[in-house]
C-alpha positions in Angstrom: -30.6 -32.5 77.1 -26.9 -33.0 77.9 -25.7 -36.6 78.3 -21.9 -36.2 79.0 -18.8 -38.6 79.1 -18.8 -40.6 82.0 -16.8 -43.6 83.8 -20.7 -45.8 83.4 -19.2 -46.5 79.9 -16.6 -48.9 81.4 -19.4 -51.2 83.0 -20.2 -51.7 79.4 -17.0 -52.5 77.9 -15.0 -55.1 79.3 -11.3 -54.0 77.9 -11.9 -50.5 79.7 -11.6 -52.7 83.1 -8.1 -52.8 82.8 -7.4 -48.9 82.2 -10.1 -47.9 85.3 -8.9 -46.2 88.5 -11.0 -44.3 90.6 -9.4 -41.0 89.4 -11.2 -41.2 86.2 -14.1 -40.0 87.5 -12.3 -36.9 89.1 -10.8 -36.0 85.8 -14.4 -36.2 84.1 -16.0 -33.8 86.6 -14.5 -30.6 85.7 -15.4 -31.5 81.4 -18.8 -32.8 82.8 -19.2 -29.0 85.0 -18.3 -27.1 82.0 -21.1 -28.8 79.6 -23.6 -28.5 82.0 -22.7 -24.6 82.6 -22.4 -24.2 79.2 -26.1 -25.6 78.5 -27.5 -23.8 81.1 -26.0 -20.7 79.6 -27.6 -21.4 76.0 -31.2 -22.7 77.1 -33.5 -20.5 76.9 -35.5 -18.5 79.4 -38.0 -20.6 81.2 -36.7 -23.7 79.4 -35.6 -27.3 80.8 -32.0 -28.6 81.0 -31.5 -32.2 81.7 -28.2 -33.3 82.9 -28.0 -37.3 82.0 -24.9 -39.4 82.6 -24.3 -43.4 82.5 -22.6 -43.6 85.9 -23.5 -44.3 89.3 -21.0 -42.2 90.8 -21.9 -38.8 93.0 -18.8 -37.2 91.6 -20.4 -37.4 88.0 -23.8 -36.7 89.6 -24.7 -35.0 92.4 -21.4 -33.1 93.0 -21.7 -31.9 89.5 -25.4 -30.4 89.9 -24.5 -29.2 93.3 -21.6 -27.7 91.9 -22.7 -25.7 88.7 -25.4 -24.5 91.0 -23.6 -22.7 93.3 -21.9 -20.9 90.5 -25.2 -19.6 88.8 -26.6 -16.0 89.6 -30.0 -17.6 89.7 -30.2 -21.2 91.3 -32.6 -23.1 88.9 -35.0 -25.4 90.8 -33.3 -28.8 90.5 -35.4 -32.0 90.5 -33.6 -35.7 90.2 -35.2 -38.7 88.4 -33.7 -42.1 88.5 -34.6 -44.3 86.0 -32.2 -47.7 86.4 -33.3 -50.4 83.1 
């Protein structure tokens, strides 16, 4: 299970507000890329990685899957679950 930094913090923390732009999120996708690369690199064979983060945004998401997969030699099969508590 890898649950990375993300910009979702700041809907949680109301000082944040102020230091927000939309570039944060482009400045978290390459660290959030490397962690999931690195995980898949350590799991084991046949095992599940989950990618988790607290935002909403595709750059932190979708473009991060989408992304790391295209790099692998062996595209894992990649299913998405939403769960929004």
């Amino acid at each position: 299970m890898l649950l990375t930094a993300c910009t979702g913090t700041f809907r949680k923390n109301v000082m944040a507000w102020s230091k927000w732009n939309p570039n944060n999120a482009y400045g978290l996708h390459d660290l959030q890329k490397r962690i999931l690369f690195r995980g898949i690199e350590l799991a084991a064979v046949g095992a599940n990685v989950v990618y988790s983060t607290c935002s909403f945004n595709p750059v932190e998401n979708e473009a991060v899957v989408a992304a790391v997969s295209t790099t692998i030699p062996s595209p894992p099969r990649i299913g998405v679950a939403v769960e929004i508590t």
